[in-house]
DRENMAR-322979 format. One record per residue (C-alpha): residue in three letters; chain; x, y, z. Coordinates in Angstrom, 2 decimals. Each point is the difference from the previous one (the first is absolute). Example, Ala and Ser with C-alpha at 12.3 -4.5 7.8 and 13.67 -1.06 7.14 Angstrom:
 rest kette      c1      c2      c3
  ALA     A   12.30   -4.50    7.80
  SER     A    1.37    3.44   -0.66
//
This chain:
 rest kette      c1      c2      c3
  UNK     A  -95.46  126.79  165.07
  UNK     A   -2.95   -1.76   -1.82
  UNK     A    1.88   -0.92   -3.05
  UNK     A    2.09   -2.98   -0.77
  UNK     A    3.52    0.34   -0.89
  UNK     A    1.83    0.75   -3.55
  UNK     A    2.90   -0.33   -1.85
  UNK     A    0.63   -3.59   -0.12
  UNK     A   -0.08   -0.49    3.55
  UNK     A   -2.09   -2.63    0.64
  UNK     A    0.69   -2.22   -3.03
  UNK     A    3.50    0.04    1.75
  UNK     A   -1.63   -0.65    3.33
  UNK     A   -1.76   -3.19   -1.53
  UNK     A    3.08   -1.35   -2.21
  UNK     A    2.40    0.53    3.33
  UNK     A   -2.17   -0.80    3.03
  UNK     A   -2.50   -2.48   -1.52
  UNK     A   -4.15    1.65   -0.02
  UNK     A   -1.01   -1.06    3.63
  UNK     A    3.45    2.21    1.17
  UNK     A   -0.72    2.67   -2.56
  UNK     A   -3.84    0.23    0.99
  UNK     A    1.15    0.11    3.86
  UNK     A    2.26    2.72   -0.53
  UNK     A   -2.56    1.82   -2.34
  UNK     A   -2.78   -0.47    1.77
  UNK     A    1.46    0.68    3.54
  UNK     A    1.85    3.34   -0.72
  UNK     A    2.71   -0.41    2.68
  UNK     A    3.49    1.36   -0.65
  UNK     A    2.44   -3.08    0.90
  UNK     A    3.72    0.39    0.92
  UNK     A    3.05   -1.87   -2.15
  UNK     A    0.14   -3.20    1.68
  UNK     A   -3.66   -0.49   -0.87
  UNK     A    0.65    1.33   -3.50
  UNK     A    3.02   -3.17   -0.02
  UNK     A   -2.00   -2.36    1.38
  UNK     A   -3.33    0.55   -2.48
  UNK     A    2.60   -0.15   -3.01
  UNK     A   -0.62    3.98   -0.83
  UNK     A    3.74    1.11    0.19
  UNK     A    2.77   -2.24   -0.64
  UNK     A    1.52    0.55    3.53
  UNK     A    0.02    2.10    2.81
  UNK     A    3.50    1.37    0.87
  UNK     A    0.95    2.34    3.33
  UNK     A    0.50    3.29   -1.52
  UNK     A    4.16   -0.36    1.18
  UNK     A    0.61   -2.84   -1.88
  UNK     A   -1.86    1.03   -3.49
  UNK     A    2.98    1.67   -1.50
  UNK     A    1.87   -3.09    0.16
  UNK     A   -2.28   -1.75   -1.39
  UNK     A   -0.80    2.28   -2.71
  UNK     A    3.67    0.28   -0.72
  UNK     A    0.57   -4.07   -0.41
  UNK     A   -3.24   -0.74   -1.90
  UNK     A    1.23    2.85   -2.55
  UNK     A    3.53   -1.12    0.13
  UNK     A   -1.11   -3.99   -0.30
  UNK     A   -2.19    1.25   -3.02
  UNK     A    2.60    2.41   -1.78
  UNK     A    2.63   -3.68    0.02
  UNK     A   -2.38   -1.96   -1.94
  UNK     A    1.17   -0.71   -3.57
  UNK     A   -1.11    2.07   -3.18
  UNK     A   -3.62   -1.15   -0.80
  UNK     A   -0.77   -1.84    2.98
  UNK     A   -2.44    2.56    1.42
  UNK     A   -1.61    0.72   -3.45
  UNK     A   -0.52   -3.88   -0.44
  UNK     A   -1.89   -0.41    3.59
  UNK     A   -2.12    3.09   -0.21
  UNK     A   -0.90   -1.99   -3.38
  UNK     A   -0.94   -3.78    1.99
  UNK     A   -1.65    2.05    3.21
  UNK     A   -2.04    2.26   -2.15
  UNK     A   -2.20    3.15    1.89
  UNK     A   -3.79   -0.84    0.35
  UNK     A   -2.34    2.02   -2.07
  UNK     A   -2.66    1.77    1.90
  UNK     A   -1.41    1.87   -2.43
  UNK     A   -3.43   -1.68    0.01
  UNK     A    0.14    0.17    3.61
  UNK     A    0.83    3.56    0.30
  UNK     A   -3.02    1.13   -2.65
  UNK     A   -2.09   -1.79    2.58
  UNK     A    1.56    1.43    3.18
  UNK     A    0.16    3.76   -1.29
  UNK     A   -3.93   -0.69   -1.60
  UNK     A   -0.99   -1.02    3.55
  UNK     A    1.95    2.64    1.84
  UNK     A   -1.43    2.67   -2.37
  UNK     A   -3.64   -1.10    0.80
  UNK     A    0.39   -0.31    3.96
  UNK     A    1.64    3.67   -0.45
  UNK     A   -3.21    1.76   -1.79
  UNK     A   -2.01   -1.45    3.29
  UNK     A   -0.99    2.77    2.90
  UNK     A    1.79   -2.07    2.69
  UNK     A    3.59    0.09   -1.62
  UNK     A   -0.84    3.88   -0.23
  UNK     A   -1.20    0.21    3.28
  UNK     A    2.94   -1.95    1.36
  UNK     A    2.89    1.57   -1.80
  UNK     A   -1.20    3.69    1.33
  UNK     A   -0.53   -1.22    3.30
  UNK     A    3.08   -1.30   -0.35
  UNK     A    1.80    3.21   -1.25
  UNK     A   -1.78    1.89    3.21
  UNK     A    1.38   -2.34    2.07
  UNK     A    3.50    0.38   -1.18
  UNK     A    0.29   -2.59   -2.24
  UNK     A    2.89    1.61   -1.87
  UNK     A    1.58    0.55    3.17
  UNK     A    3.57   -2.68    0.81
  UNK     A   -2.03   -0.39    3.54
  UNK     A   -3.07   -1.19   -1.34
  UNK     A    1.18   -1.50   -3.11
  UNK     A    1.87   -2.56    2.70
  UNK     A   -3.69   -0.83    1.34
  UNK     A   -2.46    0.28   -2.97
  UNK     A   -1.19   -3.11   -0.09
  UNK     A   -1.33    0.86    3.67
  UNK     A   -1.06    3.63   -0.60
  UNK     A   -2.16   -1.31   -3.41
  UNK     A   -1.78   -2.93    2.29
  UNK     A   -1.26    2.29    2.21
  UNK     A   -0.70    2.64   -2.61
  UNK     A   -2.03   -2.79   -1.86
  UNK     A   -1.82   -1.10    3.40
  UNK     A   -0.95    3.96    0.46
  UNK     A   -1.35    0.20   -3.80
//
């Protein structure tokens, strides 16, 4: 769409997948199923859709029979990352790339071509390539 994504995103991208990953994935604007998602490091795992309730069930039921304090005192060792820094860059960037003609150009295209539409929205990345090669 002519503008980089926000929110955090890609400091995530970088932290999980390592910069080459994160720039191929950036850069190359391709959606990518689960397994792919697994493999790169993105998502913890991939699970078959039948078999994620039971899974969801024992991790919660494995967590909920810890001891009193033991989740409080690893959340402590295995602190969250701050991306603050990160994100000031990422949303300064993102609000640049936005003011530009091509990210306006793109994103109306993009609504005329139904965009906002579950049919398109399953093919963007296609219908914005060729909206970009026709701009």
């Amino acid at each position: 769409m002519g503008i980089v994504p926000s929110g955090g995103g890609t400091q995530y991208l970088r932290h999980r997948l390592g910069r080459n990953k994160a720039l191929e994935l950036l850069l190359g604007v391709d959606l990518f199923d689960a397994q792919m998602a697994e493999r790169y490091g993105w998502i913890n795992r991939a699970i078959p859709a039948d078999t994620i309730a039971a899974f969801v069930d024992n991790l919660a039921q494995n967590i909920a029979s810890l001891p009193n304090g033991v989740i409080a005192g690893i959340k402590c060792i295995v602190p969250a990352d701050d991306y603050s820094m990160g994100l000031e860059s990422e949303n300064s960037a993102w609000a640049d790339l936005f003011t530009q003609p091509a990210a306006g150009q793109l994103l109306l295209g993009g609504l005329k071509r139904g965009a906002q539409t579950l049919e398109v929205e399953h093919e963007i990345e296609a219908m914005l390539r060729e909206l970009a090669t026709e701009l």
